[in-house]
C-alpha positions in Angstrom: 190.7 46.3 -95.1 193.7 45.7 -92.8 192.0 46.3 -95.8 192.8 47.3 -100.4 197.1 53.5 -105.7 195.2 56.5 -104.5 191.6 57.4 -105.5 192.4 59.8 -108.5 190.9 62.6 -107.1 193.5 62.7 -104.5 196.5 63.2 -106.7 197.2 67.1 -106.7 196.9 67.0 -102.8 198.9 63.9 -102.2 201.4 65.8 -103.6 202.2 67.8 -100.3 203.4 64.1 -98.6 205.1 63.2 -101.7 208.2 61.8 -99.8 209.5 60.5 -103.7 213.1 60.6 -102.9 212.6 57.9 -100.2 212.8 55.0 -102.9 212.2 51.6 -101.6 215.5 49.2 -101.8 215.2 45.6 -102.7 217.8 44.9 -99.5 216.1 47.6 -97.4 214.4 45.0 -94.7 216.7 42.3 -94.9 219.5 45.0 -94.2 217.1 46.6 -91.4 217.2 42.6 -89.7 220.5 42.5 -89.9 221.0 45.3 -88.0 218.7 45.1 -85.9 218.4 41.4 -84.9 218.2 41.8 -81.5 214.6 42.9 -81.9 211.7 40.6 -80.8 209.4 40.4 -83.5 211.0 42.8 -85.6 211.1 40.3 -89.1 207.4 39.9 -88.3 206.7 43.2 -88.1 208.3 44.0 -91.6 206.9 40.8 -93.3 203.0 42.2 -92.6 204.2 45.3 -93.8 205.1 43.5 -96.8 202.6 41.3 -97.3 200.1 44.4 -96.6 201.7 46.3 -99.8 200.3 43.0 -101.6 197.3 42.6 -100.7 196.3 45.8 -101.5 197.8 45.2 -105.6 196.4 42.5 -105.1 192.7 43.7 -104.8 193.4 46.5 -107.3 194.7 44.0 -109.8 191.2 41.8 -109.6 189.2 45.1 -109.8 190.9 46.3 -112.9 190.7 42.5 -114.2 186.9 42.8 -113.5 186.1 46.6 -115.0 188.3 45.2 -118.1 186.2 41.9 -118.4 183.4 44.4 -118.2 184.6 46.6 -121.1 185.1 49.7 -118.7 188.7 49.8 -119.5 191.4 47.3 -121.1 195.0 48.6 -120.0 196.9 48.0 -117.1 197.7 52.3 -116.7 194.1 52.4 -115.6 194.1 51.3 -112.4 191.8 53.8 -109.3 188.9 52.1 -110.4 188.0 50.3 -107.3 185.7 47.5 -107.1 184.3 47.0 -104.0 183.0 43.4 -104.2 187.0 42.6 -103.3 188.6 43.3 -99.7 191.4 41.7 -97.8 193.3 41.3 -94.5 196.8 40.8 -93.5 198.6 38.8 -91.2 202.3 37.7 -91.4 202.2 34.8 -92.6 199.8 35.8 -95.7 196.6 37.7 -96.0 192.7 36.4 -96.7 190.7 37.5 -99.6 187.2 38.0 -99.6 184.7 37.8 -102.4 183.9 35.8 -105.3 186.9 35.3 -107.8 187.6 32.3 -109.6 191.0 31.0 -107.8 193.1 30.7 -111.5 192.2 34.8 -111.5 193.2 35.2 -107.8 196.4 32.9 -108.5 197.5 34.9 -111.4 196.7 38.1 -110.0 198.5 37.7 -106.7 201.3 36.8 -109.0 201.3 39.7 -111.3 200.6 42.3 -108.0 204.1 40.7 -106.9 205.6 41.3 -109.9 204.1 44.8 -110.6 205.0 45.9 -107.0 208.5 45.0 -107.2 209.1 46.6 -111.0 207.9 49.7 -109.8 204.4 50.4 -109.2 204.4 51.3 -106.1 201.1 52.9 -106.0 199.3 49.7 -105.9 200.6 49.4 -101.9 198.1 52.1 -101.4 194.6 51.7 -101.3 191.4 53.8 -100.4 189.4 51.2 -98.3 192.3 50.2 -96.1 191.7 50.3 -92.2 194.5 53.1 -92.0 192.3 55.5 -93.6 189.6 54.8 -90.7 192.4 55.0 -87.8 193.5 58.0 -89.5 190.3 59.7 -89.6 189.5 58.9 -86.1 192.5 60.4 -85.2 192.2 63.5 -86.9 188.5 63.9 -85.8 189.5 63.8 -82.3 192.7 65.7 -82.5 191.0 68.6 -83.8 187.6 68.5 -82.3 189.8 68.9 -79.0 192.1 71.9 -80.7 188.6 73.8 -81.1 187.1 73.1 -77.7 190.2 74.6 -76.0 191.0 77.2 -78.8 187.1 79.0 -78.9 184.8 80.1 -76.4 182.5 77.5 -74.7 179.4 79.0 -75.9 177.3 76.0 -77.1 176.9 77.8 -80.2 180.7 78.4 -80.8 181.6 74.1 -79.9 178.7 73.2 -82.2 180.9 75.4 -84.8 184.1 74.3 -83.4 183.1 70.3 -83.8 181.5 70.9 -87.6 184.7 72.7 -88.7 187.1 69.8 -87.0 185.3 67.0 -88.5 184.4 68.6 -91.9 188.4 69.1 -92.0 189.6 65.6 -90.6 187.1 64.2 -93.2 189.7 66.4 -95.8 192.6 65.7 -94.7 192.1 62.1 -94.4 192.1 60.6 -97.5 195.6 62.3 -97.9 197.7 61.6 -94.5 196.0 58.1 -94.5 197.9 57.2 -97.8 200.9 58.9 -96.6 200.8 56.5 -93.8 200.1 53.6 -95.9 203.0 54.2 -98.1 205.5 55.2 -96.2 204.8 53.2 -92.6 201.8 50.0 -92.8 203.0 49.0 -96.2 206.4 48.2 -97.9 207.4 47.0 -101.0 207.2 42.9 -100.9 210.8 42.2 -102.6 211.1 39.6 -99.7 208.1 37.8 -100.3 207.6 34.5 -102.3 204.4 33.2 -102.7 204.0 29.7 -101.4 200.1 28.6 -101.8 196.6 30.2 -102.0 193.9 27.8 -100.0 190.2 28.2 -99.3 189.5 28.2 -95.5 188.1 30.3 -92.5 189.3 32.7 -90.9 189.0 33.9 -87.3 186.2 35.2 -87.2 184.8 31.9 -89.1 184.5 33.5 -92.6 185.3 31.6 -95.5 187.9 33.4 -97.8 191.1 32.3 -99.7 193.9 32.3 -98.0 197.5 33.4 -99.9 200.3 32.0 -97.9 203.4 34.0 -98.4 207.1 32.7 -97.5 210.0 35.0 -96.5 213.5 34.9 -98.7 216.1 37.0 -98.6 
């Protein structure tokens, strides 16, 4: 995803990035614009942040609709089980959802992420698939692949351990820093959102997907 709460096995370690006492304000952006007005691009900037946050409820919210349907689980405290038939991908104006749902589910659901999101569940801005994860782990990978070829001897033997230990340690840390950068920087809580219409059209790269078109209020 752009894109799609953290996987549950990641819940003790996420704890070290726990930044809790940062709680999101309904009047946080709007008082950010005002501010900072001068700012090309700036509302854009904080509306995809926004309208990031809900399409990853969003996707979480259809998956848990689908594993209930299923009889896997029927309350709404369960969510982490991702379904993977479901991604999405953000632009300012709205995001695009991919895979097959009935558009009364999507419509509701889209609706209820909004509504969860700005009551308090916060965790559903977060989501394991998203494209921050992957930029994240690249990152890491190549931050600390270079750390070990300065750091050890340039035996062949010792940068063939050097690599395995950098990428076998990106590929832990990952999951972690890349939800910490979700929550706290790619995402924000969508109190400025309204949601305007959900249509079924292509996107750019000519796949067909639904299309929830989001409008900014203060």
């Amino acid at each position: 995803m752009n894109t799609s709460t953290v996987p549950k096995g990641s819940e003790l370690s996420f704890d070290f990035f726990n930044l809790d006492f940062i709680s999101p304000s309904p009047k946080q952006d709007t008082d950010l614009l005002d501010r900072l007005s001068f700012i090309s691009g700036l509302k854009e900037i904080l509306m995809l942040r926004q309208v990031h946050a809900l399409e990853h409820a969003t996707v979480w919210i259809l998956s848990e609709s689908n594993d209930s349907a299923a009889g896997k689980f029927g309350s709404n405290n369960n969510v982490g089980i991702d379904n993977q038939l479901y991604s999405g991908l953000s632009t300012e104006e709205g995001f695009y959802l991919y895979g097959e749902v009935n558009i009364s589910d999507l419509r509701r659901s889209v609706n209820l992420a909004l509504q969860r999101l700005t009551n308090g569940e916060w965790n559903l801005a977060v989501h394991p698939r998203c494209g921050t994860n992957a930029s994240v782990a690249m990152l890491l990978t190549a931050g600390l692949a270079m750390g070990m070829h300065l750091l050890l001897p340039r035996g062949p033997i010792e940068q063939l351990i050097g690599l395995s230990l950098a990428t076998t340690t990106a590929t832990e840390l990952a999951p972690d820093v890349g939800a910490f950068f979700q929550r706290y920087i790619t995402t924000a809580i969508p109190f400025n959102l309204r949601i305007e219409n959900i249509t079924y059209k292509y996107d750019a790269m000519g796949r067909k997907a639904y299309f929830i078109k989001v409008k900014w209020q203060d």
